[in-house]
N, C-alpha and C positions, 0 to 999 in steps of 0.2 A: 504493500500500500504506500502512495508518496506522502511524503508529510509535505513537499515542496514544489513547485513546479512553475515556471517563471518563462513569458514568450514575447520575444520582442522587448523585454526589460532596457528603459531608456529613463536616461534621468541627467536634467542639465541645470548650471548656475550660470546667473547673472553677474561679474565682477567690473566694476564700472562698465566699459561700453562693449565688450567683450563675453562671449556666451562661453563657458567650458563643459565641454561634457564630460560628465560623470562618469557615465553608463554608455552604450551605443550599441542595445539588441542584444540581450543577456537571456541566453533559451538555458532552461538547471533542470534537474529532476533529482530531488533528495526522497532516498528512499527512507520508510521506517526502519529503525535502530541502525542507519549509513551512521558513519563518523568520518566526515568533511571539513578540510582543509581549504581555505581560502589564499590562493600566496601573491604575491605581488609586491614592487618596489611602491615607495611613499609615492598620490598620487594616481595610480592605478586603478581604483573605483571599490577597491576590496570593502571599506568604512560605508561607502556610499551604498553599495548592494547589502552591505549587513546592518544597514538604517531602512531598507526597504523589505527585508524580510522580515526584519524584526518590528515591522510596522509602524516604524516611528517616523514616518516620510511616506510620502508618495510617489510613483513615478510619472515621469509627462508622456510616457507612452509605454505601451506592453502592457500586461497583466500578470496577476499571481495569485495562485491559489495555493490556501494552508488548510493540510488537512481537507483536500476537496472542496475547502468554500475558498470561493472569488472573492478577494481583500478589497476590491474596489467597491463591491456591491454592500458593505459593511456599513453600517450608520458609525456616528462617532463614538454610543456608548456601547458597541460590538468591537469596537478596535480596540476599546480600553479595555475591557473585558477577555478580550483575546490575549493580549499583550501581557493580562496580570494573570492568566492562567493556562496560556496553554505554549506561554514563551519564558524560558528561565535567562537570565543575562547575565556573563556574568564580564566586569571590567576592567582592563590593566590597574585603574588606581582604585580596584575594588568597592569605595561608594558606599561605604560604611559610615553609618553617623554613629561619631565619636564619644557622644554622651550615653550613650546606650550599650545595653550588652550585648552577646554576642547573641543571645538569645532574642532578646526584644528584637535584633536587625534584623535577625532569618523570618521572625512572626510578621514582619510589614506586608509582607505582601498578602497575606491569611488577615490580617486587620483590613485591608484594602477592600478586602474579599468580602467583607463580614463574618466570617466566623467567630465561634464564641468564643469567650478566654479559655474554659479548658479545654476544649479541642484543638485548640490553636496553641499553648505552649505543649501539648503533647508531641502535635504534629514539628513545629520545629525542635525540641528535643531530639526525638527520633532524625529528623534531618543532619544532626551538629555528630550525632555519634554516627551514622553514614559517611560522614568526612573525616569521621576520627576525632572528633573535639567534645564529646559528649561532656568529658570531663573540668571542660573550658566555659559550659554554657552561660556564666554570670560576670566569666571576665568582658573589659570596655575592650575596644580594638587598642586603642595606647599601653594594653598590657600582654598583647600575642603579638608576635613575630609576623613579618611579613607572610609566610606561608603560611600561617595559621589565620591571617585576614584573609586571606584571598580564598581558604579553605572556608572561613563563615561565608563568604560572597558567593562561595558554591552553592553550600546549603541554605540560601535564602534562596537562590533561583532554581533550584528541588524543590521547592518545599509545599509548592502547587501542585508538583509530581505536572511537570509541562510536558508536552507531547514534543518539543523542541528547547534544547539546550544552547545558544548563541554565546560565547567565547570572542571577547576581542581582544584578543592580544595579551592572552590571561598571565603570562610569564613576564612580559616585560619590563614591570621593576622589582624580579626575584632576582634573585645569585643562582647560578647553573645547578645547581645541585637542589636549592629549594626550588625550582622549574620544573626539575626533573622529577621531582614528590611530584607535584601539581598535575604533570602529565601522565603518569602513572596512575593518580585519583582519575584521568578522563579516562584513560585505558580499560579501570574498573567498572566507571559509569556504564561505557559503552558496550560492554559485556556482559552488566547487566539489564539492555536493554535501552538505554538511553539513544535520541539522535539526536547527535554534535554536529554542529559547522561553527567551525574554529578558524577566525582571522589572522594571520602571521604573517611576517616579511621574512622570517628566519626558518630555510629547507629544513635542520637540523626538527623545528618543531612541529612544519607541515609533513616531516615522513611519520611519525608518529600516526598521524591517521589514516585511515586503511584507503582515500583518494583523495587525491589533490588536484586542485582549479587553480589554473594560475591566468593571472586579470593580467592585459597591458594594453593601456590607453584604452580602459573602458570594456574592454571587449577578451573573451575567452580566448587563451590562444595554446592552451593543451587542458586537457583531463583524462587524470593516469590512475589507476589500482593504486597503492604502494604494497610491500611485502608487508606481513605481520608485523606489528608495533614489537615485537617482542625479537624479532631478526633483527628490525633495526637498530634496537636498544644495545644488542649484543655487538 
C-alpha cells in the first residue's frame, strides 16, 4: 500500500524580481514500512519537497496523495489534523521547549489531539522507553545530552503512532558516534514497521536507508535500493 505518491510535484519562490524553482515535476511513490532517503547538495529542493509532504506548504502545480487521500482536496482543519496525526517530524535542532520535561514534550502532540491526561502520559511514557529514555521521563532537555534530545524528539513524533515518520537532517548537530545511536534507533523503527523519509546531504547517512533519491536542481536524477543498513554499517 503507498503511504506517498507525488505527480508533477512543482513548487517555486518569488526572490525580488526573480522566480526560483524549488521543485520542477517530482513523480515519488513511498511504499508502507519503505525507509527513504532524500540526498542532495544545499539548494537542491530536498527541505522544499519535505515541506510539501509533510504538509506544511503547498505546491503550485502537481498533486499528492497521503495514504490515498489527495492533500489538495483537504480543508485546512484536515491538514492540521493530518499533520498532528498521521505525520511524526522529527528536527536537526530537535524543537524541544526547554521548560518542560521530556515527558510533557513527547504529550504535545496527544494534548493537540485532545486526549485525556491519563491516557496521554501513559501513551508518551510508553513512547520515551521505545527510545530508550523511559528512565529520563521528568528530566528538562538542559539536562540530556544531545542524543538523548533528539531521542525525546523521536518519541514525540511516535507518539500519534503516525503512518509516516519525516526526518530532517536528524544527525546534524550530533558527534558521529551519537549519529550513529540515532541511526541505528531508525534502523529499529523501520523494522518494526515504521515509514521513514529521511533528509540528508551526507551519502554516509543516506546508505543507511534501504533507497535513496537524490534531488538536483529540483528535479530526481537517480533512485537506487541501497544494500542492508547493517552491510553498510559493517
Amino acid at each position: 500500500m503507498e503511504t506517498i505518491r507525488t505527480e508533477g510535484l512543482a513548487r517555486r519562490y518569488q526572490m525580488g524580481g526573480a522566480a526560483i524553482h524549488a521543485l520542477r515535476g517530482i513523480d515519488l511513490v513511498v511504499q508502507r514500512n519503505e525507509y527513504v532517503a532524500i540526498m542532495g547538495p544545499s539548494g537542491c529542493g530536498k527541505s522544499t519537497l519535505m515541506n510539501l509532504i509533510g504538509c506544511l506548504d503547498s505546491p503550485d502545480a502537481g498533486r499528492y496523495w497521503l495514504n490515498g487521500r489527495l492533500v489538495s482536496e483537504m480543508s485546512d482543519q484536515e491538514l492540521a489534523q493530518t499533520r498532528n496525526r498521521e505525520i511524526g517530524f522529527v528536527f536537526q535542532t530537535f524543537a524541544l521547549l526547554p521548560r518542560m520535561s521530556a515527558l510533557a514534550n513527547v504529550e504535545m502532540p496527544l494534548i493537540y489531539g485532545g486526549m485525556r491526561a491519563a491516557p496521554r502520559h501513559q501513551r508518551a511514557q510508553q513512547a520515551l522507553e521505545r527510545v530508550g529514555l523511559g528512565e529520563r521521563a521528568q528530566h528538562r532537555p538542559g539536562e540530556l545530552s544531545g542524543g538523548q534530545r533528539q531521542r525525546v524528539a523521536i518519541a514525540r513524533a511516535l507518539v500519534t503512532e503516525p503512518a509516516l515518520l519525516l526526518a530532517d537532517e536528524p544527525t546534524g548537530n550530533l558527534d558521529s558516534a551519537t549519529g550513529a545511536e540515532i541511526l541505528g534507533l531508525f534502523d529499529a523503527l523501520h523494522a518494526a514497521g515504521n515509514t521513514i523519509v529521511l533528509v540528508t546531504h551526507e551519502r554516509e547517512v543516506a546508505l543507511r536507508a534501504r533507497r535513496t533519491i537524490q534531488l538536483r536542481d529540483g528535479q530526481v536524477v537517480s533512485d537506487t535500493i541501497n544494500p542492508r543498513g547493517s552491510d553498510v554499517a559493517a
